[in-house]
N, C-alpha and C positions, 0 to 999 in steps of 0.2 A: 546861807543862800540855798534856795533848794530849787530843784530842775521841775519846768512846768506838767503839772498834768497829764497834758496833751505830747508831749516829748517820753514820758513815762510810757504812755499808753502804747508809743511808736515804739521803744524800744524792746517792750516785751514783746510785740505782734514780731520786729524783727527776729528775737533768739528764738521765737517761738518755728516763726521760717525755717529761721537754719536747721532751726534742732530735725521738724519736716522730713527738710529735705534729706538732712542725715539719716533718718531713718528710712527713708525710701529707697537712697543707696542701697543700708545697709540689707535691704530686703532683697536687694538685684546676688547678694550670694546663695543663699537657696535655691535662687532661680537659674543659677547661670552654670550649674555644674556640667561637664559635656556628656552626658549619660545618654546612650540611647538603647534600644530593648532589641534583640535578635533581628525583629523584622524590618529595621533602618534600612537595610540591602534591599531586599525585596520593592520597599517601596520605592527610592533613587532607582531602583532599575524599572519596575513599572514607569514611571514617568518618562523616563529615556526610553522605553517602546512607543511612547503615545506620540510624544514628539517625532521619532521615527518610523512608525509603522500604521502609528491611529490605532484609536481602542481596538483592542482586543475582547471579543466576545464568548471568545472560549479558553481554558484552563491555558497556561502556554508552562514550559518548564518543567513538566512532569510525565511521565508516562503512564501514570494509572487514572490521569482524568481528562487522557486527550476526548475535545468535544465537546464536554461537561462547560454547560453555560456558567459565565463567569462572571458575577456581578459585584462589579467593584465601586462598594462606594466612598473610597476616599479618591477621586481622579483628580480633583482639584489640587489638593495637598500634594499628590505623587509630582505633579507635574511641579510645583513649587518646589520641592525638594531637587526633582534633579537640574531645576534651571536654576537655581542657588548653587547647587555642588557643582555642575558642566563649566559654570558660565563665573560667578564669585567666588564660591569658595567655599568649603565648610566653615572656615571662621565666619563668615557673613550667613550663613546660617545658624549660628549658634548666638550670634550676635540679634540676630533675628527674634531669636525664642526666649533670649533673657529680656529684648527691649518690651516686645509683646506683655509678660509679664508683669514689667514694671509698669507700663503704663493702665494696665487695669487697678494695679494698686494704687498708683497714684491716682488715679480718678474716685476709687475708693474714700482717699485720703480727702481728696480734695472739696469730696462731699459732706464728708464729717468735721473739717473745718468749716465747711458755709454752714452746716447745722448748731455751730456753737461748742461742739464737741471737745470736751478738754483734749489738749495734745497730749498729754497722757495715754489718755485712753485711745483716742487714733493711732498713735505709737504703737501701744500693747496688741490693737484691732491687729492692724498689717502685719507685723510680727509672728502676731498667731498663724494669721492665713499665709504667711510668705513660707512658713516652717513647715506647715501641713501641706502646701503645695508642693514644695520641692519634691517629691519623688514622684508623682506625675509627673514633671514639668520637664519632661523628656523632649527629644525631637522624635518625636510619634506625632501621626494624625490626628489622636486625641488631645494635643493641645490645641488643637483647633476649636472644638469641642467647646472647650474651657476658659478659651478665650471669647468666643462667638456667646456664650452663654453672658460673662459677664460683662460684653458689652449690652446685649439686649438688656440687661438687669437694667445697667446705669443707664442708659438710652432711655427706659422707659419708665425710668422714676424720673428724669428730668420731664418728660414730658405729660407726667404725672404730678409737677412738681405745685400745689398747695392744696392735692389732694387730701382731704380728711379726715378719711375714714380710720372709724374705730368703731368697737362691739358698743363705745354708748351711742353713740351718732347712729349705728343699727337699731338698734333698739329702741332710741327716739323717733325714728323715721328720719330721723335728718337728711337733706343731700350733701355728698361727703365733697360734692364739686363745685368749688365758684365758676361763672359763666364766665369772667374776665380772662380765667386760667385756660380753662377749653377751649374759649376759642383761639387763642395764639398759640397755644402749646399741640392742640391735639394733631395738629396735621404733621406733626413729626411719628407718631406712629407709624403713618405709611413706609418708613425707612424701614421697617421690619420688613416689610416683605423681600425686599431686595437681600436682607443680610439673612432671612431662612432659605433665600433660592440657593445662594453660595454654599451655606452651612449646608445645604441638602447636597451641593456636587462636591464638599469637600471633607464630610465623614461621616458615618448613621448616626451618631450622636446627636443628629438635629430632632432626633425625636423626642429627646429628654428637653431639648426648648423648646418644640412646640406643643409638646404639655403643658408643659411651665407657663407660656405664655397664654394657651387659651384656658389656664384656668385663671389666671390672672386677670385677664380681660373680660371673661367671662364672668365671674362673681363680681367684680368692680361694676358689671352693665349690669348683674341681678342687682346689687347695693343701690343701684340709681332707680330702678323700676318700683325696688319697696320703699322708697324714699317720698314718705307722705308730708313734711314739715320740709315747704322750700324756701329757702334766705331770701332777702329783700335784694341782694346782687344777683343771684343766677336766675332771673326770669321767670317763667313759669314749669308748670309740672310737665308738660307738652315737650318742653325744652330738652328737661332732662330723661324724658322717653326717646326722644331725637338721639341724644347725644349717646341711650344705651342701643337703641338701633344700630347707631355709629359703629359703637366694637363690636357687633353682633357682624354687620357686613367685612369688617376688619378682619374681624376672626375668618371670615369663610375665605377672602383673598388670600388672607396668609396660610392655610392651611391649603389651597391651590398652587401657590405659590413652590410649594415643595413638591411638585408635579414637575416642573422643568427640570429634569434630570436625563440621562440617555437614558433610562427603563422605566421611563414614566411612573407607574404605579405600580407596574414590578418590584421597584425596586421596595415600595412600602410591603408589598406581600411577601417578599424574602424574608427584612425585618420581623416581621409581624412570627413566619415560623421561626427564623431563627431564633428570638429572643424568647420565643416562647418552649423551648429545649434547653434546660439547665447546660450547663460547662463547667464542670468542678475540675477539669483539669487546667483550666486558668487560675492561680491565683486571686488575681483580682476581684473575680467575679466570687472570692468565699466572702463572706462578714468579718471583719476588722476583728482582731481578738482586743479590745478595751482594758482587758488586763494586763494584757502586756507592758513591758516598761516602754516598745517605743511608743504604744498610742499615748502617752499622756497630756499630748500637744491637742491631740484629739479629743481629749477625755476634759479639757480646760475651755477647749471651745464650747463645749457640749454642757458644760456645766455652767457657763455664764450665758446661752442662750436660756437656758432652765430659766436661772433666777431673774435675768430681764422681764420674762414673761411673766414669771409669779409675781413678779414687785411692778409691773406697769401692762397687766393685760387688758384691762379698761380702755389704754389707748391704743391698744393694737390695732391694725390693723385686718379685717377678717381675711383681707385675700390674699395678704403675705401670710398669716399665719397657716392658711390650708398652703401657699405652695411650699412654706418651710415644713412642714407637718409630712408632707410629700417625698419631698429631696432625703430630707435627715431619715427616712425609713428605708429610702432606695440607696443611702450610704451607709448606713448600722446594716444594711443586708447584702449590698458588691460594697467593698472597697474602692471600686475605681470611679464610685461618682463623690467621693470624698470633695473634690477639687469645687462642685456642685454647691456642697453646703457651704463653702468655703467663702464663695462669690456673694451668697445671699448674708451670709456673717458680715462681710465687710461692707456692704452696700445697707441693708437696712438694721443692723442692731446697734452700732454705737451710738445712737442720741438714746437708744432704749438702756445703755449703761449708762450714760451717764444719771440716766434719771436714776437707775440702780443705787449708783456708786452717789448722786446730790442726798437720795434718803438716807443711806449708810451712814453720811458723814451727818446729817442733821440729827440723825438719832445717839450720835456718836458725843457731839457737840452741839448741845441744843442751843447754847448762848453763844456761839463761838462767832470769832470776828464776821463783818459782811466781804466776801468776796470781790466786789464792786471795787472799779478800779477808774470810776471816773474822778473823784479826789483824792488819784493818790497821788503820793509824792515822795520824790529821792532825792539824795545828794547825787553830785557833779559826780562822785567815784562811780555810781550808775552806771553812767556812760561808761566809763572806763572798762568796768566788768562786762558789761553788754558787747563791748566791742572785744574785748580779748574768749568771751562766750565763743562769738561768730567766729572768733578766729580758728581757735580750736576746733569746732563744729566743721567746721569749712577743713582742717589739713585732715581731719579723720575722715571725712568723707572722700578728700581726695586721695588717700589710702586703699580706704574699700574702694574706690572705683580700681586703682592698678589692681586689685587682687581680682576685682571679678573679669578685668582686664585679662588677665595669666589664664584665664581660662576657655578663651573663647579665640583658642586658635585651631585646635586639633581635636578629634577625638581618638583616645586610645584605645588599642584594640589589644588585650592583655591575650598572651600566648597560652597562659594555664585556663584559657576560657574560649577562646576557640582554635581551628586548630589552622592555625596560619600555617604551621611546618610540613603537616600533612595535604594542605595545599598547594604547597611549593614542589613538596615531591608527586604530586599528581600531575602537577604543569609542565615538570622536567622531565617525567617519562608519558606525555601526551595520553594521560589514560583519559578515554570516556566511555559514556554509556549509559547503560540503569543504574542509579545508585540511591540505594537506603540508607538516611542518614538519620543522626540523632536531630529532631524537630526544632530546638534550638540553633542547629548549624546552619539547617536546609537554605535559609536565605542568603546567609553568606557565601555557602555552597552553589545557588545559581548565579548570584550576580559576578562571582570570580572566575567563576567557572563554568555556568552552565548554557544552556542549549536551548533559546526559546521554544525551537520547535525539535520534533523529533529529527528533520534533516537536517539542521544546523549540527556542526562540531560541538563536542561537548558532554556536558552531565546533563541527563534529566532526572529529577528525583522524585522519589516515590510520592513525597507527601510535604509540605512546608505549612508553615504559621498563615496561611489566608482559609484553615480550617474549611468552613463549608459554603466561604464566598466561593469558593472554585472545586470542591471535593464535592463528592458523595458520602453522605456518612458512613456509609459502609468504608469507603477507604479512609476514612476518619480513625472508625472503628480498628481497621488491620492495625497504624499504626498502634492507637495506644495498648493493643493487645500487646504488640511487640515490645513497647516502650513503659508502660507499668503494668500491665497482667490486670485483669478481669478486673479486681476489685471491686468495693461496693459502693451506691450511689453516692458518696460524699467524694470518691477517686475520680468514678467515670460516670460518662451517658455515654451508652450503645443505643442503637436503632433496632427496633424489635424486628427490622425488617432481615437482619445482618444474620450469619450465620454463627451458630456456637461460637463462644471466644477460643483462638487458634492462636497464640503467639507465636505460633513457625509459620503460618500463612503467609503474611507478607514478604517470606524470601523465596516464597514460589510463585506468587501472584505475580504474573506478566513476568517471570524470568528475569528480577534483577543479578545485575552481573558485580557488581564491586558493594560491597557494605564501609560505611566511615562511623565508627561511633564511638562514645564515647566511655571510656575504659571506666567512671565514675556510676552509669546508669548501669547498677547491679543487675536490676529485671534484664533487661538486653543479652549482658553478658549472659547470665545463668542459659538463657532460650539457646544464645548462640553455642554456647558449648554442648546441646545437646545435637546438634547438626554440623560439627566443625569439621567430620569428614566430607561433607559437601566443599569447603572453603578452607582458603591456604590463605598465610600471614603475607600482604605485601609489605606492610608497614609498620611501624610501633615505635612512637615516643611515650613520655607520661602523662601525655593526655592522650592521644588518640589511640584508633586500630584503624588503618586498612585492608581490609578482607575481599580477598576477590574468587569469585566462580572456581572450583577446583578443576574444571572440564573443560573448561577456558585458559587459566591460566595457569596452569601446573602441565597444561599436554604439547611436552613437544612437538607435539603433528600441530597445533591450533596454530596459527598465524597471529595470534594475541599471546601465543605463550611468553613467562615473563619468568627469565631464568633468575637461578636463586641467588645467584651473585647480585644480584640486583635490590635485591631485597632486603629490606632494611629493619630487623628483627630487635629492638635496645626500648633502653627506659631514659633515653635523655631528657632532663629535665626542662619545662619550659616556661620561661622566664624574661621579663622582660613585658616590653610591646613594642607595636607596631602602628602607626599611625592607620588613622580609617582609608581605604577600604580595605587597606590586607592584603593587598591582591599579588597573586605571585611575580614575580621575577620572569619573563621573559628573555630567554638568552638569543639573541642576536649572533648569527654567524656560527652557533654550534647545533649538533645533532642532539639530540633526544632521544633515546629507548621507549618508543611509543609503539605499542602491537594493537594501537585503536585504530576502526574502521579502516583496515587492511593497511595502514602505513606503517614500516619498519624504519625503525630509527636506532643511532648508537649514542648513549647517555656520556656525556665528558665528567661533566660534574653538578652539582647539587647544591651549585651557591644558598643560600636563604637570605629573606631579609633583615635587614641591619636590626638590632637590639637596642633599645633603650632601656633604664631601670629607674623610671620614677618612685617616689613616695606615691603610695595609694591614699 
């Protein structure tokens, strides 16, 4: 007795589910780690000003750019971020960033099954992109970016969806569009516009999609205009002048559309210089070294886009291939649009593998069995195995879900990485004022600590990670002078407008009064030891320094003086963590040793916060 067909048929489409969705899980770890980049403070606190004060149009938190127009363009994101953290929760924002994630991939996925695409190779597709995603896939504004990108992707292949262009269909004249498809499908384009106005208030990264997409639309409306051979379903030639009109006016809407923003077309002329001024002191923005052992996830994607194209370019696509031709050079040259190619990998290359991987195996197996599975046929054990498949499929997935579970409650905030402790003693003996910090801290430093304005209590600091949305490059320049020394165009960009490189400038520029840095950033160190008779030790763990004004706080006559008993000179090690945000300890009902903005206080003690020691 053998089980029908039609039951065979159901039960491979079932393991084939499970296995799916298993793998879809298992994509949600990559994604779901609680990582975020220095500037996570900064932005939760910009958004908790907007909500409370309304945008701010000039520099807030620092002293050397009070005034200095501020154009911010991720407000959309800030604002998400602190109504998440105020109001839910970090877990539920991190819950947020892994679901986001998943569901691009699963839409990914879900596309290369309706294309026939072996699960196999869907499988290996998401896998690839879930693994190269992962260290992007931060809580930064840039996942916005990245998400917003590969919806447009998959949005506008659906609605592209029996579009049929290729270089022979070019080349014949053919029209690459049935009429039947345009007209029910194309009116979902207009969704774009709506989702570039958001993507414009909620990170400049909307400019890498609206590249993307008017060259997409736009060669796809050239494809139709040189299209002299029309099918007997799409109408006439008229028709298809119409329908490239169509994206031509599309095009101009959506590029309007990124005008509703608070700085109008400011905000594109900011862009437009900023991006046009290298930043070698970001990382991200160097070229991926490919030799390295981590790129190899990279180096695999980049190697099966190759050979797809070599073994099926006949049916490529021309307008995916210019905007993949595009992307992959703007990622082989920054690293941080990696996540870019990433979206285009998984949306349109796997039916281009599988055609890969159907030659491979035909040339492999020229007589070998037919694939075709509409006469097949099993025993009754089938069943059995199919059913203990799903099962297993199903307890492993519900595995990986607790695990990515465990991670989407806290984020930790490791002591040997910032300096929580040196926080705490700033809190305890009420110090504020100017303070230069190491560039990595600065955000942690104002949202724990600092002083929107210069009249508010508090730190203002020299210089933070929002670079030249709110700086002048000149005070760009001060810090990294301070902070890596002159070096050459592959280190830094200075502004020709800036004065010789000074590494001791910026602890005289506008009289900051306390230094916080970081005992690791050598350059700093060496600078400051050659002016240390300006500046007395307040503080010293193994991570940090607190340095403060010698004229200030070493002179018994100052009313900020900060006697040495007080002062806390060791190399305690720091260890542990501390849940996000860090923030110090407030002691309730005791006095403080604070000689800031004329209040005298007397310091009891120097609790800190509580220590955990996870596995990293």
């Amino acid at each position: 007795m053998s089980t029908p067909p039609q039951t065979t048929v159901d039960m491979r489409k079932t393991v084939t589910q499970y296995f799916l969705l298993t793998v879809l899980v298992w994509c949600a770890l990559p994604l779901s780690p609680p990582n975020v980049d220095s500037d996570f403070w900064g932005h939760v606190q910009y958004g908790r000003d907007v909500w409370q004060h309304g945008l701010d149009r000039t520099a807030t938190y620092t002293y050397n750019a009070i005034g200095h127009p501020w154009i911010n363009h991720e407000n959309l994101c800030e604002l998400l971020f602190a109504a998440f953290v105020d109001s839910a929760g970090i877990g539920w924002l991190l819950a947020l960033k892994c679901l986001l994630g998943v569901a691009i991939v699963g839409w990914a996925m879900h596309r290369a099954n309706r294309q026939a695409v072996h699960p196999l190779i869907t499988a290996a597709v998401a896998i690839l992109a879930a693994s190269n995603l992962s260290y992007y896939w931060g809580v930064r504004p840039h996942l916005f970016s990245f998400v917003f990108f590969g919806a447009m992707i998959g949005w506008t292949d659906w609605c592209f969806e029996g579009w049929q262009g290729s270089f022979t269909q070019l080349y014949e004249g053919r029209s690459p569009w049935r009429d039947d498809v345009a007209s029910s499908r194309r009116w979902g384009l207009w969704l774009l516009v709506p989702l570039l106005t958001i993507w414009t208030n909620t990170h400049g990264g909307f400019l890498a999609g609206l590249a993307v997409i008017l060259a997409l639309l736009g060669s796809r409306a050239i494809h139709l205009l040189f299209s002299r051979t029309v099918p007997s379903d799409s109408g006439s030639a008229r028709s298809l002048r119409r329908l490239a009109g169509y994206l031509f006016v599309l095009m101009a809407v959506i590029g309007l559309a990124t005008l509703i923003n608070p700085y109008g077309i400011g905000l594109h002329k900011w862009l437009a210089i900023n991006l046009s001024r290298p930043r070698p002191e970001i990382l991200e923005w160097h070229a991926p070294n490919l030799l390295s052992t981590a790129a190899w996830k990279l180096d695999v994607v980049l190697v099966l886009m190759g050979l797809s194209l070599i073994a099926n370019w006949r049916q490529f696509d021309p307008a995916r291939l210019l905007v993949t031709t595009v992307v992959a050079y703007e990622a082989l040259t920054h690293a941080r649009h990696i996540p870019f190619l990433m979206m285009l990998f998984m949306f349109w290359y796997p039916p281009h593998l599988q055609t890969l991987f159907s030659k491979l195996i035909k040339q492999l197996r020229p007589d070998g069995p037919s694939t075709s599975t509409s006469s097949a046929t099993a025993s009754p054990k089938a069943a059995m195995w199919a059913d203990f498949a799903c099962s297993l499929l199903s307890l492993y997935a519900v595995s990986l879900g607790f695990r990515v579970g465990t991670r989407l409650h806290e984020i930790p905030v490791y002591r040997d990485q910032y300096p929580v402790s040196a926080a705490q003693f700033i809190a305890d003996h009420g110090l504020t004022g100017r303070v230069v910090t190491s560039g990595k801290w600065a955000q942690y430093t104002l949202c724990v600590l600092g002083a929107r304005t210069p009249g508010d209590r508090g730190l203002l600091v020299a210089f933070d990670g929002r670079l030249r949305t709110c700086y002048p490059q000149e005070v760009v320049d001060l810090h990294f002078d301070f902070a890596l020394g002159d070096g050459g165009p592959d280190e830094r960009f200075r502004s020709p407008s800036s004065p010789p490189a000074d590494p001791k400038r910026i602890l005289e520029f506008n009289q900051p009064e306390l230094l916080l840095l970081d005992r690791h950033e050598s350059h700093a160190q060496q600078v400051l030891a050659t002016v240390a008779d300006h500046w007395v030790l307040l503080y010293q763990d193994e991570l940090s320094q607190l340095w403060g004004r010698r004229s200030i706080f070493d002179d018994p006559t100052n009313e900020r003086y900060f006697p040495a008993d007080q002062r806390v000179a060791g190399n305690r090690p720091q260890t542990g963590y501390v849940q996000w945000p860090a923030s110090p300890k407030r002691h309730r009902g005791r006095a403080s040793l604070a000689k800031a903005s004329g209040n005298k206080h007397r310091n009891v003690s120097s609790e800190t916060l509580p220590v955990s020691q996870p596995s990293r």
